[in-house]
C-alpha positions in Angstrom: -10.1 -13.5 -10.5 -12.9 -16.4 -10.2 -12.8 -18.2 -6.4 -12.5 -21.2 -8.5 -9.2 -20.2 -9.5 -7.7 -20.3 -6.1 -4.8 -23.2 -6.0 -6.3 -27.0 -5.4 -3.4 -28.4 -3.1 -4.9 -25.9 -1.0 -8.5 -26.3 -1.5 -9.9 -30.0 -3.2 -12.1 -29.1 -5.9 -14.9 -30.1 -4.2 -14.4 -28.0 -0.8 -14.2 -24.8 -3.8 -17.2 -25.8 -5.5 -19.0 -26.1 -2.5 -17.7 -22.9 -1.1 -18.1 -20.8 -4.7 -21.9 -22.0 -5.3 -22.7 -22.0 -1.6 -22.0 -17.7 -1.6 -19.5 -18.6 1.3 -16.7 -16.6 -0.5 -16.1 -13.8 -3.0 -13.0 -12.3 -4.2 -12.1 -8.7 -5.2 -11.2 -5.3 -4.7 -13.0 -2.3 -3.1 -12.5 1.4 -2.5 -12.2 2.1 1.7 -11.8 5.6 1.1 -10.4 8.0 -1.6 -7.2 7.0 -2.4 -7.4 3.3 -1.2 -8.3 0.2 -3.5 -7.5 -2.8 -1.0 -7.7 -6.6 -2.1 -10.6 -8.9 -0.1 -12.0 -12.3 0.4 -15.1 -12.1 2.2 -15.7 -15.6 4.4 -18.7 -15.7 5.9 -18.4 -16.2 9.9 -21.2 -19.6 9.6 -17.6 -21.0 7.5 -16.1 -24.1 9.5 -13.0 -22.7 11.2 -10.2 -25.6 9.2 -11.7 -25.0 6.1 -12.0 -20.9 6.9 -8.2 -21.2 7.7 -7.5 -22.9 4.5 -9.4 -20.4 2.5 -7.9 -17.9 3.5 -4.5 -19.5 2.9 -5.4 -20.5 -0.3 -6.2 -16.9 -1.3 -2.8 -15.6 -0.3 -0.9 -18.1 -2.0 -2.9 -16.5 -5.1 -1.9 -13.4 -4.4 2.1 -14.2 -4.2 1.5 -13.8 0.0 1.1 -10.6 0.7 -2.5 -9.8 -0.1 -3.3 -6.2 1.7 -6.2 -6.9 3.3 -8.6 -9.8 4.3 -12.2 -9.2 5.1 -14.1 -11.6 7.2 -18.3 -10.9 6.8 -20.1 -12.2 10.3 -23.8 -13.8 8.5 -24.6 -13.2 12.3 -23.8 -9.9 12.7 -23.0 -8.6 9.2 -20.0 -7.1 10.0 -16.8 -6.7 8.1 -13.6 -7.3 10.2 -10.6 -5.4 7.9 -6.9 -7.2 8.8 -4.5 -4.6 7.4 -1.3 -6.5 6.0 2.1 -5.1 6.9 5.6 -5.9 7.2 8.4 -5.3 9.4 12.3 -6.2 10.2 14.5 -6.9 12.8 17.5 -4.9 11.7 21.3 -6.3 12.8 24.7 -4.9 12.8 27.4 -5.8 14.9 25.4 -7.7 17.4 22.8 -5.0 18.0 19.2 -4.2 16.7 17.7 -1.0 15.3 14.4 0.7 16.7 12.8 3.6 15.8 10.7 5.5 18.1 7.3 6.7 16.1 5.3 9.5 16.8 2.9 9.9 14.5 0.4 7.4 12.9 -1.6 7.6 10.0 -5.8 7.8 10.0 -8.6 8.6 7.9 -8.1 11.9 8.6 -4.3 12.2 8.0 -1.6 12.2 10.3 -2.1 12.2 14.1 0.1 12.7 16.9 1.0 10.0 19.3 3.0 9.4 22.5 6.4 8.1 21.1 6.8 4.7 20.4 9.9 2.4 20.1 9.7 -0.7 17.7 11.5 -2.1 14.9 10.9 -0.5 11.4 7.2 -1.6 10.5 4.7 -0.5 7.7 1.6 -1.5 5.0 2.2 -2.7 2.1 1.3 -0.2 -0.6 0.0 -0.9 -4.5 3.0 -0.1 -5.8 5.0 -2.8 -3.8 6.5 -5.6 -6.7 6.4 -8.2 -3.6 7.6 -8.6 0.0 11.1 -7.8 0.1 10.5 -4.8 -2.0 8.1 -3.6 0.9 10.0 -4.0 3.6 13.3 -2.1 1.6 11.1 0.2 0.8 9.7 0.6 4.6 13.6 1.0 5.6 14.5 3.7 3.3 11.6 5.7 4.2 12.1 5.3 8.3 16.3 5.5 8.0 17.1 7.4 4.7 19.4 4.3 3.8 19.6 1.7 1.1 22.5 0.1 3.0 20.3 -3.1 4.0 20.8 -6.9 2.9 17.8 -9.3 3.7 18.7 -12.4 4.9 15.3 -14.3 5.6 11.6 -14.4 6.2 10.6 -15.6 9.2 7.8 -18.1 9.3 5.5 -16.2 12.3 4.5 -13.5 11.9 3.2 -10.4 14.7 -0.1 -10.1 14.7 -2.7 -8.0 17.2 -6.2 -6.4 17.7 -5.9 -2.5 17.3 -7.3 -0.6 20.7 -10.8 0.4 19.9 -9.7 3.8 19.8 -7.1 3.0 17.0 -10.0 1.0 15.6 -11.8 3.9 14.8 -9.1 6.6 13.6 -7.9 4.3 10.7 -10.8 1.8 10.1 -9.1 -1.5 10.5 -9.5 -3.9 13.6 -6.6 -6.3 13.1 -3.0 -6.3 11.6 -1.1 -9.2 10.5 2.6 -8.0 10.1 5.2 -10.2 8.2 8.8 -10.6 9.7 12.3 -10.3 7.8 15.4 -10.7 9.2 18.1 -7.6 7.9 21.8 -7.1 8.3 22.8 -2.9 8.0 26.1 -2.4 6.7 26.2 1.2 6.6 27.5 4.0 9.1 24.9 3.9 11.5 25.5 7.8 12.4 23.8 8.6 9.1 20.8 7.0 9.6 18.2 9.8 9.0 14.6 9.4 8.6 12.5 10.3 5.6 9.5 9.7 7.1 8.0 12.8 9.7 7.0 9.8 12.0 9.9 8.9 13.1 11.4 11.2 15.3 15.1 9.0 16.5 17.0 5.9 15.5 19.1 4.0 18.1 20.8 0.1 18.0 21.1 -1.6 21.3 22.1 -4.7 22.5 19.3 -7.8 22.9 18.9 -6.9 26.6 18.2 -3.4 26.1 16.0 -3.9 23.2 13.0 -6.0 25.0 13.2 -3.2 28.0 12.5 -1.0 25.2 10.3 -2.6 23.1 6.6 -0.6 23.2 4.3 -3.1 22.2 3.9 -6.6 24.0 3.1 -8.6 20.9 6.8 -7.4 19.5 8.4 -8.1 22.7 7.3 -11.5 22.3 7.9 -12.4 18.9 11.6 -11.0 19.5 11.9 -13.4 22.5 10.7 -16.3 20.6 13.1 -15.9 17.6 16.3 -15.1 19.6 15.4 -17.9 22.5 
């Protein structure tokens, strides 16, 4: 795919012509290890911040909105900065939310032990993903063992967060943007079982309970902003 491809109500011709002779942007795909292909646009960091924000959007709305991974290049510092693309749900039945409690993450290395942490079913989007919806389905199965879920919308914010530096390091990513879907269960919640070796427990509690629980700040606030 050409930059100059990218769709004009997002970029004027001009502002991609500039950008595509100028070196300011590339576009394409690059192995970060063995197994992993990701999708990138490189913006250099000397790019005017409105028109690095509509770059970026413009390359998403390429992609169908769910592009992997975005690379920013620093001219400065020549340094790439790798936003790892995820999604997540806030799970409803009954006027109560699920949580998992995680305690394991993945790195370059594999699996790694963590302390356990509880937060709404979250996770990358793989390759093999059709689109968004399919993603986060796909997340739920794998972290509850059920298919017994109904999406009912997107939001519009998303979560996103600088990994600790000592994340940083294990799986080679500084940033993650996570996209939001709001998801009714209408199964028997007492046969939620997890497929997935990081999660360890499954609980629904009411709203209250659910920000005292809540591990990371970041979720805790996006929770409080869509239930206000």
């Amino acid at each position: 795919m050409k930059f100059s491809e990218l769709k004009t109500e997002v970029l004027s011709i001009e502002e991609k012509y500039q950008l595509v002779m100028n070196g300011i942007v590339d576009y394409g795909k690059e192995k970060v290890n063995d197994e992993t292909e990701v999708d990138f646009l490189i913006v250099l960091g000397c790019t005017p911040r409105p028109l690095k924000a509509r770059v970026v959007k413009a390359a998403e709305l390429y992609l169908g909105g769910y592009a992997k991974y975005i690379l920013f290049l620093n001219a400065r510092r020549s340094l790439f900065i790798m936003i790892r693309k995820a999604v997540g749900a806030i799970v409803c039945q009954h006027n109560k939310y699920l949580i998992v409690n995680k305690t394991k993450i993945n790195t370059n290395k594999g699996k790694e032990d963590i302390l356990g942490e509880w937060d709404f079913v979250k996770g990358g989007i793989k390759e093999e993903d059709n689109d968004l919806k399919s993603s986060i389905l796909r997340e739920l199965k794998e972290e509850t063992g059920s298919s017994e879920f109904n999406i009912i919308k997107q939001f519009n914010d998303k979560i996103c967060f600088d990994f600790p530096e000592e994340i940083k390091v294990k799986i080679g990513y500084e940033k993650q943007e996570i996209i939001m879907f709001l998801v009714e269960f209408f199964g028997d919640s007492s046969k939620l079982v997890p497929l997935d070796n990081e999660i360890c427990a499954i609980k629904f509690l009411e709203k209250e309970e659910i920000l005292a629980s809540l591990t990371h700040s970041e979720t805790k606030t996006f929770f409080k902003k869509v239930y206000s």
